[in-house]
C-alpha positions in Angstrom: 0.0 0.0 0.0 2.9 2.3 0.5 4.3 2.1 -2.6 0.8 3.2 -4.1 0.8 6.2 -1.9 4.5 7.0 -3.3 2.9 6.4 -7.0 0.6 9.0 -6.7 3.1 11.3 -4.7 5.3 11.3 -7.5 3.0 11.8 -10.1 1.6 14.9 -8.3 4.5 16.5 -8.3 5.8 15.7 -12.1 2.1 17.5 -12.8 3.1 20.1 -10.5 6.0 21.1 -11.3 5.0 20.9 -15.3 6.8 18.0 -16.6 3.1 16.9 -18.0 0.9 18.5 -19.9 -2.1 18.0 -22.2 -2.9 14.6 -23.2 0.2 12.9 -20.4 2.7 14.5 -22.9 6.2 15.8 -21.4 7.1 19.7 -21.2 10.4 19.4 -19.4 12.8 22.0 -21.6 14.3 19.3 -23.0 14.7 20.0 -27.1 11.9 19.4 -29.4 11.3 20.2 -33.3 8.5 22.4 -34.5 7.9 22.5 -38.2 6.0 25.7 -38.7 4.2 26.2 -42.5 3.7 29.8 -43.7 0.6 30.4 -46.1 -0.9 33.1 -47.8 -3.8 33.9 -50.4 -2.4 33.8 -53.6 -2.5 37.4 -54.9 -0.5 37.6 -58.6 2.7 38.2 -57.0 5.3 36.9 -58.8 8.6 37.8 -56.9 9.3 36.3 -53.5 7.6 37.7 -50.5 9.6 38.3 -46.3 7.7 38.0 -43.8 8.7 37.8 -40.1 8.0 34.8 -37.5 7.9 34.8 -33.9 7.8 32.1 -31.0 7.7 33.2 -27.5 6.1 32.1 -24.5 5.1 34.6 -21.6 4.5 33.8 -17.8 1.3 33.6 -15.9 2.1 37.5 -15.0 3.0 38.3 -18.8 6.4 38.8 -19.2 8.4 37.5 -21.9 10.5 33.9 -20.8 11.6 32.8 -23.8 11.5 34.4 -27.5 13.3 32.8 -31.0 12.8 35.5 -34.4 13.3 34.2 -37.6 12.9 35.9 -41.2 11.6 33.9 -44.1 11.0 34.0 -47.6 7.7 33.1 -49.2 8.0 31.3 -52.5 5.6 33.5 -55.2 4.4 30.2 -56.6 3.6 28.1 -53.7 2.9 31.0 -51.9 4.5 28.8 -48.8 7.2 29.0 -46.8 8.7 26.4 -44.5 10.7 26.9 -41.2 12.1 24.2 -38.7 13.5 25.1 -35.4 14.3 23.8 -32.3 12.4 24.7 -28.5 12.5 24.1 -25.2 9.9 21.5 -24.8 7.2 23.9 -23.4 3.3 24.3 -23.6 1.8 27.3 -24.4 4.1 28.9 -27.3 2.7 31.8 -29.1 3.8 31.5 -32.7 3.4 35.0 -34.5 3.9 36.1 -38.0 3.6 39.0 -40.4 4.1 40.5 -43.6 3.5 44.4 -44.8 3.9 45.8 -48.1 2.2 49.2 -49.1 -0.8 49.1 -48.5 -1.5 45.6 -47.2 -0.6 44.3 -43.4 -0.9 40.7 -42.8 -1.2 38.6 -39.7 -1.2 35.5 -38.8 -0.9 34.1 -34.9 -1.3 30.9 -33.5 -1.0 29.2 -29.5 0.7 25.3 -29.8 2.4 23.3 -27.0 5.9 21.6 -28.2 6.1 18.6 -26.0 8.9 16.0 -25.6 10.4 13.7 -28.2 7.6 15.1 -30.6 7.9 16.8 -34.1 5.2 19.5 -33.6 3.6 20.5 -36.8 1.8 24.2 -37.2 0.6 26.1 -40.0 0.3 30.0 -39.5 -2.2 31.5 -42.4 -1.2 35.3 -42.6 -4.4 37.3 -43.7 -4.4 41.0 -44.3 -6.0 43.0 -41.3 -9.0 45.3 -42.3 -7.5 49.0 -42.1 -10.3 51.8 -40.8 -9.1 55.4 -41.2 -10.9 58.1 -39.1 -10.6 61.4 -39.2 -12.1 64.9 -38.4 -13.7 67.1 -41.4 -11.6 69.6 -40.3 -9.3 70.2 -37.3 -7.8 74.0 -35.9 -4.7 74.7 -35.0 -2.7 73.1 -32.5 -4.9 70.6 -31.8 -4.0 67.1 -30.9 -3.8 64.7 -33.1 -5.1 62.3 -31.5 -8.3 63.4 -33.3 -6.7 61.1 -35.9 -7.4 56.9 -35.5 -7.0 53.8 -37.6 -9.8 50.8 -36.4 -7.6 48.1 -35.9 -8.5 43.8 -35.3 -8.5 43.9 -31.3 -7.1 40.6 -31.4 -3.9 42.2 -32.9 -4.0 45.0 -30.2 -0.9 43.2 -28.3 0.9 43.6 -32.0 0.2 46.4 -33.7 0.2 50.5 -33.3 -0.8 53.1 -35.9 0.8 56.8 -36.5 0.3 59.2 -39.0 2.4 61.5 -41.7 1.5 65.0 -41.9 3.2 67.7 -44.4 1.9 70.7 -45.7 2.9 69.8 -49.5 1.9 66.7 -50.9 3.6 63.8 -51.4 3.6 60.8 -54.1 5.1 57.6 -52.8 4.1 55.6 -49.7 5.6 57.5 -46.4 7.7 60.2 -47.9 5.9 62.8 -45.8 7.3 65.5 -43.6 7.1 63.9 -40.3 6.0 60.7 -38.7 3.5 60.4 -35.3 3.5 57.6 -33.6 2.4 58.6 -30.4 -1.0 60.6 -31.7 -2.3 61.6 -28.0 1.2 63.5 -27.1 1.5 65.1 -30.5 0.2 68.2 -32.0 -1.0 70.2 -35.3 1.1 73.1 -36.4 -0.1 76.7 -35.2 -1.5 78.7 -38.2 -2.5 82.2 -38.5 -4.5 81.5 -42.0 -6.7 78.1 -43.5 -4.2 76.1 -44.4 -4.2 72.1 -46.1 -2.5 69.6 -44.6 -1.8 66.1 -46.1 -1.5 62.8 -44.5 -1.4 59.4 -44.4 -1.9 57.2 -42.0 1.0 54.2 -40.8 0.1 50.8 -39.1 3.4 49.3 -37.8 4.4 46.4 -35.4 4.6 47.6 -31.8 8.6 48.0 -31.1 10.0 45.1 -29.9 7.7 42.3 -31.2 10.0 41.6 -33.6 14.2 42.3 -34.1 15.0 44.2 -37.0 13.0 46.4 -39.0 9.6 46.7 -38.2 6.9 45.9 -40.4 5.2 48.5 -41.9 2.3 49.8 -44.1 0.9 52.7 -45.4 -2.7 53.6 -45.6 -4.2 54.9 -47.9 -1.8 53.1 -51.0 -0.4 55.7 -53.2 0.2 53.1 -55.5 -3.7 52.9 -56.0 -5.4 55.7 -54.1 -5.0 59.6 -53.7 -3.4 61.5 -50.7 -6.1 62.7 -48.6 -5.8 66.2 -47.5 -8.1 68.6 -44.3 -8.0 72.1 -43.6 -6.9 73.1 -40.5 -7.9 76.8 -39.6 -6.3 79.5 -36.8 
């Protein structure tokens, strides 16, 4: 009978102390494989595509533990890319990709365990993000402009922050304007003394730090397919 009672005591404490998981299998840092497939819509694009993965794992309190980037290329026929890497063997990984071009941002974000002696197989579909530009009919000078917001998925919220690019001549290629606002709610219109236009164009752009190099970026609307929209801002 006692060596039932040390059964169970030992089991307890492998649960405990995370060396099972879901489905009995092992999470015990020991290194694992996960084979992660990249997909997107086919779109006519005929020269290879980067996007940006992601896996990273966060405590119960949110902070990061453990974070592995990776650059890939998407192949324009397939419209697939393939990336193998080993992980601590850990449940709970938060695989995160993205790609932005012009005018198109797209996401794609999954949550997988990695257990033990397992090749863990995941495939990450990056869709473009719907992009909702608000703005005032017309805004006075020195106001904030924070008057100024992009409708974002909230289930990217964690990812993604939006700016704007202001200038008072206008501009013809995607974010060659004066100056670039990230932070809208600390940052201001110019002070006129007469009705003046002002351009802009808004930027959606991974929150700093989710990813190590440069950040991926896109600006809307597309000059590439759409005008520069303009307001008149007044003393």
């Amino acid at each position: 009978m006692r060596k039932g009672y040390i059964l169970i005591a030992v089991v307890a404490s492998l649960l405990l102390t995370g060396c099972f998981g879901p489905a009995g299998y092992h999470f015990d840092d020991s290194p694992t494989m996960l084979d992660i497939t990249l997909k997107r819509t086919p779109n006519g694009d005929t020269i290879p595509t980067d996007a940006k993965v992601r896996i990273w794992k966060t405590n119960p309190e949110g902070q990061i533990v453990y974070s592995l980037h990776r650059d890939v290329t998407i192949d324009p026929d397939s419209q697939i890319a393939k990336l193998a890497v080993e992980v601590p063997a850990k449940s709970a990984y938060r695989v995160t990709a993205m790609h932005a071009s012009q005018g198109v941002f797209e996401i794609g974000e999954r949550m997988i365990n990695a257990p033990r002696e397992q090749i863990t197989t995941v495939t990450i579909s990056l869709t473009p993000i719907d992009v909702t530009i608000n703005a005032p009919d017309k805004v006075y000078s020195g106001g904030s402009l924070g008057q100024f917001t992009v409708a974002l998925p909230e289930e990217y919220s964690h990812l993604l922050e939006y700016g704007i690019m202001i200038g008072s001549t206008p501009w013809t290629e995607n974010g060659n304007g004066d100056i670039l606002y990230l932070d809208l709610d600390e940052a201001y219109l110019p002070e006129v003394t007469e009705a003046q236009t002002l351009y802009y164009q808004m930027v959606v752009v991974a929150k700093k730090g989710t990813f190590t190099g440069e950040r991926p970026t896109a600006y809307f609307p597309d000059l590439n397919e759409q005008a520069l929209p303009h307001i008149a801002i007044h003393p």
